[in-house]
C-alpha beads as a LAMMPS data file, in Angstrom:
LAMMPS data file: protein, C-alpha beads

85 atoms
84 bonds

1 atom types
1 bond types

-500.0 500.0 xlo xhi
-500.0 500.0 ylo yhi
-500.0 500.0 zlo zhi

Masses

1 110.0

Atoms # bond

1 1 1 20.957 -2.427 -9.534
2 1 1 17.120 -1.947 -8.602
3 1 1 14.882 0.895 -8.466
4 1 1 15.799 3.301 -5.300
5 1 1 12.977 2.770 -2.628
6 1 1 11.292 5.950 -1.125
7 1 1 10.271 6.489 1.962
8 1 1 7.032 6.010 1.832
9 1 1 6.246 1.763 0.590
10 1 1 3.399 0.990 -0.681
11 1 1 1.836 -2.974 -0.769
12 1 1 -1.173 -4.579 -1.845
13 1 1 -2.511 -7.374 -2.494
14 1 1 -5.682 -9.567 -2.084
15 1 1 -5.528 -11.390 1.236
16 1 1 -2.614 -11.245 3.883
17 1 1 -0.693 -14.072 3.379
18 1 1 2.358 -15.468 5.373
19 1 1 4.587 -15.485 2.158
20 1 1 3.424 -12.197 0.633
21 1 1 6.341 -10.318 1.621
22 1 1 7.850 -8.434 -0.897
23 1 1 5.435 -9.780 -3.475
24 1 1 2.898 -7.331 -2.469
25 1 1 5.268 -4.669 -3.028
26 1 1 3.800 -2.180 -6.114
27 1 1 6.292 1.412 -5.410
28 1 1 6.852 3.725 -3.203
29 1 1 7.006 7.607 -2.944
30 1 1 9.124 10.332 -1.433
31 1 1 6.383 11.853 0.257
32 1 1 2.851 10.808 2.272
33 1 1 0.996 12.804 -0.481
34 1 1 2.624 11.366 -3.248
35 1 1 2.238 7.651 -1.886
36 1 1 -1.419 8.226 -1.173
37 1 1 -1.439 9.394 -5.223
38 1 1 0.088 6.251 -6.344
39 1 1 -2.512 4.226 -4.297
40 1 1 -5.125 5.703 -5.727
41 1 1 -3.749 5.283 -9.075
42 1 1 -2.873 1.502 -7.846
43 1 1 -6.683 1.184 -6.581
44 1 1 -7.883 2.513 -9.948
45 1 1 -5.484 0.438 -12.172
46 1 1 -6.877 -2.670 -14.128
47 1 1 -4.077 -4.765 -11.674
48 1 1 -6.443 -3.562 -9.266
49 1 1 -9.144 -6.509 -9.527
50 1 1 -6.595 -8.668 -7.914
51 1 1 -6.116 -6.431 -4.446
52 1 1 -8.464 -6.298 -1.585
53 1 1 -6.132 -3.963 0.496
54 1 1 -3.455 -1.892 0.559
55 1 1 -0.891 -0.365 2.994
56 1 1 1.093 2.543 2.951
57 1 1 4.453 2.316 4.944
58 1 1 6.770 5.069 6.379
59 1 1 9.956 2.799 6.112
60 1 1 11.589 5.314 8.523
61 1 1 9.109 4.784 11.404
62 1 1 7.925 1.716 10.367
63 1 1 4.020 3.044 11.320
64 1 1 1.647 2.218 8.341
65 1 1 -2.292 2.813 6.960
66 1 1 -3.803 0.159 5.862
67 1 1 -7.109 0.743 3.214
68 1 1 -9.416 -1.912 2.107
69 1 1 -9.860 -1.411 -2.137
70 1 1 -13.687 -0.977 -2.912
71 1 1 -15.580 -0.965 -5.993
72 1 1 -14.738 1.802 -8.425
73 1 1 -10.662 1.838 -6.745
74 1 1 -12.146 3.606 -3.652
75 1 1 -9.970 3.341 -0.766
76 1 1 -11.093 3.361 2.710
77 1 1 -9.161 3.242 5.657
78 1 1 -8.616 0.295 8.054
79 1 1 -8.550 0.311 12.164
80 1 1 -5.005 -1.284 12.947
81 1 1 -4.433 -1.066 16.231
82 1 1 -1.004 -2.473 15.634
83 1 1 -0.361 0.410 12.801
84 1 1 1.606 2.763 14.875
85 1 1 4.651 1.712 16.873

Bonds

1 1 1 2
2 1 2 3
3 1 3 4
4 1 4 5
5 1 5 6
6 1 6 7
7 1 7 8
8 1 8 9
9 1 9 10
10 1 10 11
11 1 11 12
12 1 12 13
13 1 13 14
14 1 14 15
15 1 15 16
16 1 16 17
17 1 17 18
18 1 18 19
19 1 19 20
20 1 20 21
21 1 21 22
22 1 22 23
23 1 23 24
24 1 24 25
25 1 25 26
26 1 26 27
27 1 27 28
28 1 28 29
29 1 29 30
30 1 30 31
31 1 31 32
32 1 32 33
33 1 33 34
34 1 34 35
35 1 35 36
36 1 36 37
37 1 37 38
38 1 38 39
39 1 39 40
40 1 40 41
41 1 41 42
42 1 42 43
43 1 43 44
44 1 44 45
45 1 45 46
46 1 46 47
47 1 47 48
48 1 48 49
49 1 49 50
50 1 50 51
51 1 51 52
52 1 52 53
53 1 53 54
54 1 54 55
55 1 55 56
56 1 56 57
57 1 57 58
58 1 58 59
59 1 59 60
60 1 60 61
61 1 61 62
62 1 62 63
63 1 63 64
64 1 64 65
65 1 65 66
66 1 66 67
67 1 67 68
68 1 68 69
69 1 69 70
70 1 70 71
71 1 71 72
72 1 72 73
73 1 73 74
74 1 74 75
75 1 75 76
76 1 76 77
77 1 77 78
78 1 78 79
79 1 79 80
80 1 80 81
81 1 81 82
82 1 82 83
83 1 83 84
84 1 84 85
């Protein structure tokens, strides 16, 4: 068997493609705090040249964030207006 998903999903990748899916999937945390660690570890990581964005998802609400990765691994935050259900 796989690794036990968390709660909290977190994908990126480096343009939204129909057959991302879960291709863009990189972990996932137990907590909101802990998720937004990993993506700033995920932002920072050498992998991180290939992602332009990034989304954290609550798998139990299904509402997400969505960050665009800058220079440096900075994330900054997206408007989705579709984000929260």
């Amino acid at each position: 068997m796989g690794k036990k998903i968390n709660r909290f999903a977190i994908f990126a990748e480096r343009i939204h493609l129909m057959n991302g899916g879960a291709k863009s999937f990189r972990d996932s945390a137990p907590t909101e705090e802990a998720a937004m660690d990993l993506a700033e570890e995920i932002a920072k990581s050498e992998k991180a040249v290939f992602y332009s964005w990034l989304q954290i998802l609550d798998i139990m609400t299904g509402n997400y964030t969505e960050y665009s990765i800058k220079t440096g691994g900075v994330l900054e935050e997206r408007e989705c207006p579709d984000s929260k259900n």
